[in-house]
N, C-alpha and C positions, 0 to 999 in steps of 0.2 A: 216744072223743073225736075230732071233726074234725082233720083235721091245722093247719086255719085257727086253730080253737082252741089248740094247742096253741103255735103260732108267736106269737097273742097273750101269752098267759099265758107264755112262756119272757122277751121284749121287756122288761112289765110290771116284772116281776121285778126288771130292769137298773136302769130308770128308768121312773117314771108323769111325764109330761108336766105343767110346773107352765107354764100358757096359760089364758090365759082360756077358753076351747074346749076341753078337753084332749081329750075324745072324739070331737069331729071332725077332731083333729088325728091320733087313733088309727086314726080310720077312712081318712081318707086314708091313711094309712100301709098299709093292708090291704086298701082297695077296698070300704069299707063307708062308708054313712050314718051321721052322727052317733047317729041314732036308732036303728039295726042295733047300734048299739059299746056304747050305754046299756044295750041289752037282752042283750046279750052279759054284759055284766058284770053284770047280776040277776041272769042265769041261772049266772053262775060265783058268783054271793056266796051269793043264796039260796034257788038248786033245787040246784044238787050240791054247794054249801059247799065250793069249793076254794080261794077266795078267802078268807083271814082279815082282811083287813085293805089299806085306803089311807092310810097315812100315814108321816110321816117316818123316820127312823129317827135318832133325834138322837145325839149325841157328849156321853155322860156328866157326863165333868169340863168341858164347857163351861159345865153348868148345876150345877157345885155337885155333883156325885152321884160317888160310889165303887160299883163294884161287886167284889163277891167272889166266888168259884167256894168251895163249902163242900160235901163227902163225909161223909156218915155212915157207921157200922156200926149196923144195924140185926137184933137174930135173928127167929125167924121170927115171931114174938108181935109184934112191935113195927114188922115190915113189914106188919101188918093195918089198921093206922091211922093212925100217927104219919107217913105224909104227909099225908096228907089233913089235921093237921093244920099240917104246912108249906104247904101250896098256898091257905092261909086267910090267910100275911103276904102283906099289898100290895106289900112290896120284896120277895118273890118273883117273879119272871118265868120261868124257867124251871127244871124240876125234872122228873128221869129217874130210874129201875129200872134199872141196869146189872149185867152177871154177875161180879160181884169182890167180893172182901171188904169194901170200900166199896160198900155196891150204891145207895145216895142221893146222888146226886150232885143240888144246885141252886145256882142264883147269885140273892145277892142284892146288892139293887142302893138304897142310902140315901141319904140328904142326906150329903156330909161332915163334920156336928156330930154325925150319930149314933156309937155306939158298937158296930160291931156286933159285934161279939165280944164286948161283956157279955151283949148279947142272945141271943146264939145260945149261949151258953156256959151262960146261966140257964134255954132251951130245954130244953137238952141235958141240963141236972143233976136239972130239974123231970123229965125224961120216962124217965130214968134209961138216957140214952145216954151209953155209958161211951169211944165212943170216934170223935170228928172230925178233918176236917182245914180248917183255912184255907188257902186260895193265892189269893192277892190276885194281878192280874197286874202285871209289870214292861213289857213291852213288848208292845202288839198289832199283827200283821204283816197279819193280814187279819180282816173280819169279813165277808164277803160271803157271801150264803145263796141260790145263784141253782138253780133244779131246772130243767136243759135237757129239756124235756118234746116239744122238737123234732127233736133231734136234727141237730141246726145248730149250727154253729160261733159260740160266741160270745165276743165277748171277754172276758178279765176286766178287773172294774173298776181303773181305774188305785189305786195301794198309798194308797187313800183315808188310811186312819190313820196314816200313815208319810209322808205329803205334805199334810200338815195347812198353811194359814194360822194359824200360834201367834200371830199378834195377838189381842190381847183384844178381845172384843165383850162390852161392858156391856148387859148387857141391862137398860132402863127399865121401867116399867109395863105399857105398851103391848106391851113385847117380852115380856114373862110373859101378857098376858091370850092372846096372839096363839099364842104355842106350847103353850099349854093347850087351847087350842081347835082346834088342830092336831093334838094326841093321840087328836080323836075321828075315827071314820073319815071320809073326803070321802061327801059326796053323790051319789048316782047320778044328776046330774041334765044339763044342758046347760052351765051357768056354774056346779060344784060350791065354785068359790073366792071369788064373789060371795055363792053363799050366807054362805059361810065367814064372810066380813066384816060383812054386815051383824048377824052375829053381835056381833063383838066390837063396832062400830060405826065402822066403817073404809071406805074406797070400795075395791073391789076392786082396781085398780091397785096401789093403795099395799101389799094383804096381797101381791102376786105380788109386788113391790120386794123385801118385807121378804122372803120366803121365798125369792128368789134370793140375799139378803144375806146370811143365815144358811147357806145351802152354799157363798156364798164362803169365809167365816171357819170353816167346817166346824161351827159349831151343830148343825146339820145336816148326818151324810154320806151322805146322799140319800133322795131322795122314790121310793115303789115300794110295790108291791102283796106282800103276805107269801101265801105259798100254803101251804095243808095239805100237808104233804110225803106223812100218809096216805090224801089222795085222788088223790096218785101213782104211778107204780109204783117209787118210790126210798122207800121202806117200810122200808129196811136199812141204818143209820148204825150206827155205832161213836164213841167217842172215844178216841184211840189218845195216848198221852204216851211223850215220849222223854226220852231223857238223854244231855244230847251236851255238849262244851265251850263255855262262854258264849262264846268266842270264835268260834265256828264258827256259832251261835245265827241270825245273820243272812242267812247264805247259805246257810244249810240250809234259813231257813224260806220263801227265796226259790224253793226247789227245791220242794217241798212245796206252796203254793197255785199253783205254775205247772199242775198237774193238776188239771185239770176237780170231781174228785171231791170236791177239800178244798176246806170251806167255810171255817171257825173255826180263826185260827192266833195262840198268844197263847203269851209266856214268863213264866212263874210263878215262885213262888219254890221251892227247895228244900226239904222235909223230910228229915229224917232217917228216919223213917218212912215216907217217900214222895219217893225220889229220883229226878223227873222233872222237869223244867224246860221242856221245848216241849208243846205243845198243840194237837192237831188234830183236824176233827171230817172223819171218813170217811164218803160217802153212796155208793149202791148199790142197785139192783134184784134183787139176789139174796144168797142167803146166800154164794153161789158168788164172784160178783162181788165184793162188799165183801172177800172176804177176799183176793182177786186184788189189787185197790186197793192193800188195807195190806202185799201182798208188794211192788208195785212200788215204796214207798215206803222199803221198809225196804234196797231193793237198791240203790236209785238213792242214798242219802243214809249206806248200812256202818255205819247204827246199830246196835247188837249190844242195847241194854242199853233197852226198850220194856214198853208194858203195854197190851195192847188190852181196852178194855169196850167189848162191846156192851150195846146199849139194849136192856133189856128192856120196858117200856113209857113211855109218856110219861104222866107226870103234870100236868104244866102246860107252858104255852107259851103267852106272851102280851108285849105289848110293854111294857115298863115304864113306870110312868106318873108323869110326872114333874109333884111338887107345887110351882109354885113360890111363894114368900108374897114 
């Protein structure tokens, strides 16, 4: 990959440009015609598919929705299929093979009226999975998923979910037709937000108002391109959990997304069966590497008491798609 290419796709990542223009806005930014930036990004969505996706990245409980982080035990009979058919619920998003006694790890993500733990629970008894865990999260420190494909310093996003605007946004008619329609990818086109509107039946100015509105009040905690992590060479994540004092929770998890590597940093609840409460997700270009990562981690922060899974494959990955009536 060009290195041009890759300074795009690292940028992307951060923030997609919400402008009327947004790929001429790209282009000036890198020395390309808007027409150069259009084609640029076909060629990244669909000749090498490293692009998954344009669109927001909304904030859950702004819209009514609960997510859950949910581990199975799975033996070997029942890892031949029984994802396949988890990866069939719509509030699944995403769903992993890791190497632990829990090897299914997925999150699923509801309306707050559902019940998911009837659900998951009638899953479970129907497919004669003897043994889950729930961990709902309490606190999320980071959720940033950025792959520096440049190798250029970037910053991290400021503590997006921990510097929330907690004012209510009501969302009206208009503000459900409009983030519904923002779920599907933007248009590779010149004015991809115009399209967007006459969609819903809006004038383009007014859908860029509203979708600045919605990242003020963090509906939205930002607009950006998702990348195939395995059309990179960062091919090597872990989810590594720790177990440290809640009181310590907050400056540990400060230490922890200050390095590049950690993307996902979230405090859960405790089991007894599973006594870990912090949550980080480790990425890496080698096997070598990742496991460098989670030493530096474990040195810098004198946690004794840890559990590293790695990924064994990925099962799903996909943005959740949020229904709203």
């Amino acid at each position: 990959m060009k290195e041009l290419d890759k300074q795009i796709l690292s940028s992307v990542q951060k923030v997609f440009p919400v402008y009327k223009r947004p790929f001429k806005l790209l282009g000036n930014n890198f020395g390309l015609t808007e027409s150069e930036m259009i084609e640029k990004f076909k060629y990244f969505t669909n000749e090498i598919k490293i692009i998954r996706s344009i669109t927001p990245v909304f904030n859950p409980s702004k819209l009514g929705y609960k997510s859950v982080l949910v581990a199975l035990h799975l033996n070997e009979e029942q890892i031949t299929h029984i994802p396949e058919k988890i990866n069939n619920f719509s509030p699944v998003s995403h769903n992993y093979q890791r190497d632990d006694y829990y090897n299914i790890w997925f999150t699923y993500t509801s309306n707050q009226n559902d019940n998911y733990e009837f659900l998951i629970n009638t899953f479970c008894k129907e497919n004669n999975i003897n043994e889950h865990l729930f961990l709902p999260s309490i606190q999320v420190f980071n959720r940033e998923v950025i792959f520096n494909l440049a190798n250029e310093k970037l910053d991290k996003l400021p503590d997006i979910l921990n510097s929330n605007n907690e004012s209510i946004y009501e969302l009206d008619d208009l503000d459900k037709k409009i983030i519904i329609e923002l779920q599907n990818n933007l248009p590779l086109i010149s004015q991809p937000y115009k399209s967007v509107a006459e969609k819903i039946g809006i004038k383009e100015p007014d859908l860029i108002y509203k979708i600045k509105k919605y990242l003020e009040y963090k509906v939205i905690n930002r607009y950006c391109v998702s990348v195939n992590h395995l059309k990179t060479p960062f091919k090597y994540n872990a989810l590594v959990t720790w177990n440290t004092e809640r009181a310590l929770i907050k400056n540990i998890s400060k230490l922890f997304i200050s390095f590049d590597f950690v993307s996902h940093c979230y405090e859960r609840i405790l089991l007894p069966q599973w006594p870990y409460n912090l949550y980080t997700m480790v990425h890496s270009t080698s096997e070598d590497n990742l496991t460098s990562n989670i030493n530096q981690m474990i040195k810098a922060s004198n946690i004794t008491s840890y559990k590293v899974l790695k990924t064994i494959h990925e099962l799903k990955k996909k943005r959740v798609k949020y229904l709203l009536t």
